[in-house]
C-alpha positions as CSV (number, residue, x, y, z in Angstrom):
1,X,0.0,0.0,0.0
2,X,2.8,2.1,0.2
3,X,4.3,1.8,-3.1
4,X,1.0,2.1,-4.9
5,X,-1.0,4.3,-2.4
6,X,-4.3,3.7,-3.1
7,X,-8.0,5.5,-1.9
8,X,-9.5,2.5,-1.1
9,X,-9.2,-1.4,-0.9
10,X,-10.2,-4.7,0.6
11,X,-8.8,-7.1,3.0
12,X,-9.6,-10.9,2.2
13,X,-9.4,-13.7,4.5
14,X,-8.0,-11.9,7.3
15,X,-9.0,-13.9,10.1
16,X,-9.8,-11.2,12.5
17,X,-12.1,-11.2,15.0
18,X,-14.3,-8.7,16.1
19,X,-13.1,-7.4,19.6
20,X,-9.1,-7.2,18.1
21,X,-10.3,-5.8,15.0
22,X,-9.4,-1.6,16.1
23,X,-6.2,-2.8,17.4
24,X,-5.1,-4.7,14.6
25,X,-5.8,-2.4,11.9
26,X,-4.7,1.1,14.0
27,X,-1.6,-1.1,14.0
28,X,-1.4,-2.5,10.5
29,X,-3.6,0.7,8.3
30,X,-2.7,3.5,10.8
31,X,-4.7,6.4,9.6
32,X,-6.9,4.5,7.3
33,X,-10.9,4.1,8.2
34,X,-11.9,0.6,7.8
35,X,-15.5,-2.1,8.1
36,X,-15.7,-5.2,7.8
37,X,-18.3,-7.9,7.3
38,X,-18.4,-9.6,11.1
39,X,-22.1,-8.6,11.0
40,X,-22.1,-11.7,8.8
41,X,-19.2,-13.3,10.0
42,X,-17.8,-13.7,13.2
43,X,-14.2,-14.5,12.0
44,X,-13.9,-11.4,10.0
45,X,-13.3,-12.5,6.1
46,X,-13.6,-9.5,4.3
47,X,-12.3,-5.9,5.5
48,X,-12.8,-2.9,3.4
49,X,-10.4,0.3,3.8
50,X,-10.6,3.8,2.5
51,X,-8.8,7.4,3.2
52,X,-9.6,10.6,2.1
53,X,-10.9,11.9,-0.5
54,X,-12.6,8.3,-1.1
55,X,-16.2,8.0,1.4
56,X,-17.5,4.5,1.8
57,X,-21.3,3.7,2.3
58,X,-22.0,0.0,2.8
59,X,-24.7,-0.9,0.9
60,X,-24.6,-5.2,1.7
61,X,-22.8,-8.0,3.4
62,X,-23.0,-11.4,3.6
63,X,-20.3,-14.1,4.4
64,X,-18.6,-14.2,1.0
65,X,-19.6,-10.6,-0.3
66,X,-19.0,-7.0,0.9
67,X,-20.4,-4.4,-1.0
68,X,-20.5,-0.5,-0.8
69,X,-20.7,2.7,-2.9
70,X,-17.6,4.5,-3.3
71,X,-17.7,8.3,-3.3
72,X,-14.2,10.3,-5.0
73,X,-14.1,14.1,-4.5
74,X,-17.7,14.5,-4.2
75,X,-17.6,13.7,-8.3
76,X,-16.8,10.0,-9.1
77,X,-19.5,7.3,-7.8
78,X,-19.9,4.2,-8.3
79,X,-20.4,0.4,-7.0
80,X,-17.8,-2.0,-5.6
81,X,-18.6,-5.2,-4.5
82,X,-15.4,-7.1,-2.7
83,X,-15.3,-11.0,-3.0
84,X,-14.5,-13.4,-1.1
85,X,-15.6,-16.9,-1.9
86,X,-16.2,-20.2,-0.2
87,X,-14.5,-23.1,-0.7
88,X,-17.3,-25.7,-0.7
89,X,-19.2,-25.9,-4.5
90,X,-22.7,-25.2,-2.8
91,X,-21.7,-22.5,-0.9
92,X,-20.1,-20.7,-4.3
93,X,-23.4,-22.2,-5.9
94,X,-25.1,-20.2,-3.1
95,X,-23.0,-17.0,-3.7
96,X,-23.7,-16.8,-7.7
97,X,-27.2,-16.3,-7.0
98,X,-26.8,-14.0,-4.2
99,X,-24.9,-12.0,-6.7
100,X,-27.9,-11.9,-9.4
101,X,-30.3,-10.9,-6.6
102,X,-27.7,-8.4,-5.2
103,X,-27.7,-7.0,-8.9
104,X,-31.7,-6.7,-9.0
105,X,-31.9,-5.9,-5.2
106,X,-29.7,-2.7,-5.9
107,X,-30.8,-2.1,-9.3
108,X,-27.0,-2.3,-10.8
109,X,-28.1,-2.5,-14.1
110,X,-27.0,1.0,-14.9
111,X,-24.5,1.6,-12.4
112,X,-21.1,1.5,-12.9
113,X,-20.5,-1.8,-11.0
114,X,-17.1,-3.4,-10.3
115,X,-16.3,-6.9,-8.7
116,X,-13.1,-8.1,-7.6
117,X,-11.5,-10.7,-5.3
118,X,-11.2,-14.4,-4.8
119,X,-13.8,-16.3,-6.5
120,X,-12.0,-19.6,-6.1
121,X,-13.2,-20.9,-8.7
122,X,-11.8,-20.8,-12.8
123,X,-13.7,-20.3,-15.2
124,X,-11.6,-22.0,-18.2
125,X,-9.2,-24.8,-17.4
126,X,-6.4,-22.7,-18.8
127,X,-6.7,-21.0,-15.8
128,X,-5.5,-24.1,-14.2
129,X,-1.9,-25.6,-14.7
130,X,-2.4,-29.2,-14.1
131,X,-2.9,-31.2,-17.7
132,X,-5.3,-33.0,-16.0
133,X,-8.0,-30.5,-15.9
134,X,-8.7,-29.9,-19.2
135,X,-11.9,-29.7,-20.1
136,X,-15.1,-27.6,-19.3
137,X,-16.9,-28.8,-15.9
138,X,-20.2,-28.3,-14.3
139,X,-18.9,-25.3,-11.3
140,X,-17.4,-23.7,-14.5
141,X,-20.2,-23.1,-16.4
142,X,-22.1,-22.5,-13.5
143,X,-19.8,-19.5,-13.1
144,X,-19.6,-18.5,-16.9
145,X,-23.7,-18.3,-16.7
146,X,-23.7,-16.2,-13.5
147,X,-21.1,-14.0,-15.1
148,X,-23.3,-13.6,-18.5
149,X,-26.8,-12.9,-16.8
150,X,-25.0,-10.1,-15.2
151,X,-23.2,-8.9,-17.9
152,X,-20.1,-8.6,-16.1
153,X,-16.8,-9.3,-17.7
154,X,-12.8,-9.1,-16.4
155,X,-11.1,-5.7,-17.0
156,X,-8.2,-5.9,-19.2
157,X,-5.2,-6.7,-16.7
158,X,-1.6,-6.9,-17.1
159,X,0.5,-9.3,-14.3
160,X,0.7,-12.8,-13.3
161,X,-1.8,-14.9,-15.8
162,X,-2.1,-17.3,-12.8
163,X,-3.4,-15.9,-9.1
164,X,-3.0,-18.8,-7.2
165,X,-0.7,-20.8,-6.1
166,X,-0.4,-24.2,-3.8
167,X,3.3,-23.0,-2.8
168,X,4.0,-26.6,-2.7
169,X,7.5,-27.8,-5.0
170,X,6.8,-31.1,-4.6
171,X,3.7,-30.7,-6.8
172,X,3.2,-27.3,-7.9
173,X,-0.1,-25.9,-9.3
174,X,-1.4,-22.6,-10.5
175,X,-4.9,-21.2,-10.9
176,X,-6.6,-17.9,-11.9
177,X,-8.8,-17.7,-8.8
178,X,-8.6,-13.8,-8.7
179,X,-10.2,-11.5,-11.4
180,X,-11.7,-7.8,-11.4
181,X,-15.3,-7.7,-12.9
182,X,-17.0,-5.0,-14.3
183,X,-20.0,-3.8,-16.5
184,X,-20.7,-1.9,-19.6
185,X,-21.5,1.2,-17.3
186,X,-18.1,1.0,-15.9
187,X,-16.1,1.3,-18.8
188,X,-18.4,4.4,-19.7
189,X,-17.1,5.8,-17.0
190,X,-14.0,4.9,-16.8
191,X,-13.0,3.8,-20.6
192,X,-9.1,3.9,-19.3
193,X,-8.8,1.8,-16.4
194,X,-7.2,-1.4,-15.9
195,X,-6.3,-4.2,-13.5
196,X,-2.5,-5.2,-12.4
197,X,-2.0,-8.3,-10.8
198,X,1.4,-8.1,-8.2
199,X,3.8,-10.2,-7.2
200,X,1.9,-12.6,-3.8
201,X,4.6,-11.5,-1.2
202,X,3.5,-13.2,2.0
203,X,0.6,-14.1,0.5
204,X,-0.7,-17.4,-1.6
205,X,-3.1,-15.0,-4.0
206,X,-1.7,-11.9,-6.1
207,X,-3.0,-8.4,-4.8
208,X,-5.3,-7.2,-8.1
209,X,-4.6,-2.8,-8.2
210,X,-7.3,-1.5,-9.6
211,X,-6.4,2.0,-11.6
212,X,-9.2,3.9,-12.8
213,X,-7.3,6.2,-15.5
214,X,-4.7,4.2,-17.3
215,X,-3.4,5.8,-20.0
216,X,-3.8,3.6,-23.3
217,X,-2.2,4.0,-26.1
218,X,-4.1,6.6,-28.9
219,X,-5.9,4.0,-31.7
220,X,-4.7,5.4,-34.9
221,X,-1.8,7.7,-33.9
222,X,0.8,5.3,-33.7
223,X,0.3,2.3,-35.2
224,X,1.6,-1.5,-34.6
225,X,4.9,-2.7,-36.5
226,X,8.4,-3.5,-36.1
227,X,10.7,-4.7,-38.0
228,X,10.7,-7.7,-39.9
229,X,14.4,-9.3,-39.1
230,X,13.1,-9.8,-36.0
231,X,11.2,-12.7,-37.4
232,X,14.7,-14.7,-37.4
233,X,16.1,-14.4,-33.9
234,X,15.1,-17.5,-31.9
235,X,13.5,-15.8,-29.2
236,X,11.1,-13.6,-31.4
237,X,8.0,-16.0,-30.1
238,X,9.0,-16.4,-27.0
239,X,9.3,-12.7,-26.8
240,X,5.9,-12.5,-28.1
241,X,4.2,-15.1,-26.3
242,X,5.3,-13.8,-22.8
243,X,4.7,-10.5,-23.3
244,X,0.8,-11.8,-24.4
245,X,0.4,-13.8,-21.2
246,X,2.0,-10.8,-19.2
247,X,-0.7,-8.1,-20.7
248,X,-3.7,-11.4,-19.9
249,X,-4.8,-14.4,-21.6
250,X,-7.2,-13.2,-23.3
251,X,-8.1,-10.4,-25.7
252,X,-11.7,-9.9,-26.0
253,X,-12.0,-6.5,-27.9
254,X,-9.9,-4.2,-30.0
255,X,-9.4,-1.7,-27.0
256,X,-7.6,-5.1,-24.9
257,X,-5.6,-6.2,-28.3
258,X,-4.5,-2.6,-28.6
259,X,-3.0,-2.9,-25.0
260,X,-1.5,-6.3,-25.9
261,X,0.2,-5.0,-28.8
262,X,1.3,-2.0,-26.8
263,X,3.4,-4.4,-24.0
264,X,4.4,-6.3,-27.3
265,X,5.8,-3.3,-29.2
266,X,7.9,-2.7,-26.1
267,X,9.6,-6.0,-25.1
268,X,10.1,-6.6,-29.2
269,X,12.1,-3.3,-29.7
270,X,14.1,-4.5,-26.2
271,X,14.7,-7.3,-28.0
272,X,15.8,-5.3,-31.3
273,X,17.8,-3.3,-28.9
274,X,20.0,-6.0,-27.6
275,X,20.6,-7.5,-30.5
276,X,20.5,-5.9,-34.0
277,X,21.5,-1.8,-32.5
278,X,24.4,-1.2,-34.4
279,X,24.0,-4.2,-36.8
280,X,26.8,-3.0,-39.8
281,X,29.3,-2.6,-36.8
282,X,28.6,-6.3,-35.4
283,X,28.6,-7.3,-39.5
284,X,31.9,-6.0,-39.8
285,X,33.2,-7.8,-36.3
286,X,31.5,-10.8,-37.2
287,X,32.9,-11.3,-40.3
288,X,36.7,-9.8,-38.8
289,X,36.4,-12.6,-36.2
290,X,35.3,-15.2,-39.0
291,X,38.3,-14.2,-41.0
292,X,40.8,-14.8,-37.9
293,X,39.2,-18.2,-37.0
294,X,39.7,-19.5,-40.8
295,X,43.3,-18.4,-40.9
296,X,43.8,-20.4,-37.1
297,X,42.1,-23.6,-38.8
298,X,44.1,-23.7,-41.8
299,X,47.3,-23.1,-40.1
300,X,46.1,-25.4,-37.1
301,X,43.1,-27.3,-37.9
302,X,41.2,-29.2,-34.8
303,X,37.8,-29.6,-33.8
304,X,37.5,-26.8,-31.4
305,X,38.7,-24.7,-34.7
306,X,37.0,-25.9,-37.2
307,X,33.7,-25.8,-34.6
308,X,34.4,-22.4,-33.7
309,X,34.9,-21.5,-37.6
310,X,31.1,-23.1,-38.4
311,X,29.7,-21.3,-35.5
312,X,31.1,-17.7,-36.6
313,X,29.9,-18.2,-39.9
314,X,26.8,-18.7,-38.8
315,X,26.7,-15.5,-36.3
316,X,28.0,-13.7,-39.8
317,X,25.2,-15.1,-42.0
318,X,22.8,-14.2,-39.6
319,X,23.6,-10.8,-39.1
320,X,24.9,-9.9,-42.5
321,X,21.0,-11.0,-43.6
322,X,19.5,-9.0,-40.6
323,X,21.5,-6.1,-42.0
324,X,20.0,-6.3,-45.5
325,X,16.5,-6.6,-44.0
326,X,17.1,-3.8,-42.1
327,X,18.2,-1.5,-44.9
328,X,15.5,-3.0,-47.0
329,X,13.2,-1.8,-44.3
330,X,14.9,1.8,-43.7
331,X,14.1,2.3,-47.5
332,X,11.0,0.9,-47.3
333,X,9.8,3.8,-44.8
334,X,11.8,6.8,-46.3
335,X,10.0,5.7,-49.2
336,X,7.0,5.5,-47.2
337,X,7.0,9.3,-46.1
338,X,8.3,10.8,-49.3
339,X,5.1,9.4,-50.8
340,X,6.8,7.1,-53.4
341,X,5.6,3.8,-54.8
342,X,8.6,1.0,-54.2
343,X,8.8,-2.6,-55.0
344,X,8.0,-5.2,-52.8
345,X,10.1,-5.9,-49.8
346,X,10.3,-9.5,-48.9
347,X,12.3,-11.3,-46.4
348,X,15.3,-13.2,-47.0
349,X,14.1,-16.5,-47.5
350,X,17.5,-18.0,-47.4
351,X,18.7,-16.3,-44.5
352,X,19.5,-18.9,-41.4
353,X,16.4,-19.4,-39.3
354,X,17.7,-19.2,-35.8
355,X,21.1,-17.8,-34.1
356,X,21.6,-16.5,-30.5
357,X,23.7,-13.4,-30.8
């Protein structure tokens, strides 16, 4: 809370009861006002915090849900509902249809709604790491169907794609239990916010921070490429792949892919960075190098030589083609701004498909 400094927040599973409940959090969120459900629960599951300028108005509790309207700067209102689910299937049964009656009970409809905490339940088995669960299952649906009547839907994230975990390295497992939830009225309001999943700390769950005003990136202003050499480098895809997972696992709408190419754009001109900057300079050593090693394996010829020879040339190829893409693509975009009509600029088809430089 002190890195990130947020208005407001909840507490899961804390495990507090009632009569040490002041003592613990003037210790623990000095100078913060707090609630908590022990009206519904006597060992204190959920606790909700706020500071100024945020107000708080509980609106309903019950074991597994706290839920209150949040007040910013007399301005910004709208409806948070913190989660914290039951282990048992019924009693998360139990809880999906307490949500659809919370929705009709508050009218929610229209409001700009948010949900977030531990649901502990998935609602794909991607969101689980063991092979074995791999296919769709009756608590999933169950959960997908809740989610739908609702109309409630996660809120592009970035972080962890799994929540979850067993901390156990005999046999370690994984799961998305955790998610942020919100509804068409929210993203009205707040068209810019997003969800970052951190690292657990002393926890077994990641803490979900919730920012209402994310800047995205402007559609149309700067568009998504980069250049095409990076196609050859051997960790291109795996590049690619974890920057996807790190932005979430799934992309749902062109405002989410546009954040996912955004994260993409960054870690793929890292990787240009570190390995084509410069690239007629590392030509020219490559091939200075290359030329040394043959003169060593003529005069002394081994297989550590003649290895190290094979290996250069390779490095050489591989750069010397990266090089020609490059300046292929360099033309390609002068020609692009001075409004002229060049050939086509394909990729070097012979060039070596993989080399770690």
């Amino acid at each position: 809370m002190h890195t990130n400094q947020p208005l407001f927040g909840a507490l899961l599973e804390t495990r507090i009861k009632e009569p040490n409940l002041n003592r613990v959090m003037s210790t623990v969120c000095h100078g913060w006002n707090f609630t908590s459900d022990h009206l519904s629960d006597h060992g204190g599951r959920i606790v909700v915090i706020w500071k100024d300028p945020a107000q708080i108005r509980v609106l309903s509790q019950s074991r597994q849900t706290l839920t209150y309207e949040v007040k910013i700067a007399s301005s910004v209102q709208f409806v948070v509902t913190a989660i914290y689910a039951a282990n048992t299937h019924d009693e998360r049964t139990d809880h999906w249809v307490e949500l659809l009656n919370l929705q009709h009970t508050l009218s929610l409809f229209h409001s700009p709604w948010v949900i977030g905490g531990d649901f502990n339940q998935i609602l794909h088995f991607a969101e689980h790491s063991s092979p074995s669960t791999n296919s769709i299952d009756g608590p999933m649906t169950m959960f997908r169907d809740c989610l739908l009547q609702m109309g409630m839907f996660d809120l592009r994230s970035q972080g962890p794609q799994f929540t979850w975990t067993n901390n156990q390295p005999s046999d370690p497992i994984v799961e998305k239990l955790d998610r942020v939830l919100v509804n068409s009225s929210w993203i009205s309001m707040f068209p810019n916010s997003t969800t970052t999943f951190l690292a657990p700390n002393i926890s077994d769950h990641c803490p979900a921070l919730l920012d209402l005003s994310y800047q995205l990136p402007k559609t149309g202003t700067r568009p998504f490429k980069f250049f095409n050499y990076l196609i050859q480098h051997p960790n291109f895809l795996p590049v690619v792949k974890d920057a996807w997972l790190q932005a979430g696992s799934n992309s749902k709408d062109l405002a989410n892919l546009c954040w996912k190419q955004r994260v993409i754009k960054r870690d793929l001109k890292q990787l240009n960075r570190e390995n084509f900057s410069q690239i007629q300079e590392r030509v020219s050593e490559a091939n200075c190098l290359l030329q040394a090693v043959q003169v060593q394996a003529l005069q002394s010829p081994s297989t550590a030589t003649f290895q190290q020879e094979r290996d250069l040339h390779i490095k050489w190829n591989f750069l010397s083609s990266g090089s020609a893409l490059f300046s292929i693509n360099l033309s390609c975009l002068v020609s692009g701004s001075l409004g002229l009509q060049m050939p086509n600029c394909p990729p070097d088809n012979n060039a070596p498909s993989s080399y770690t430089c």
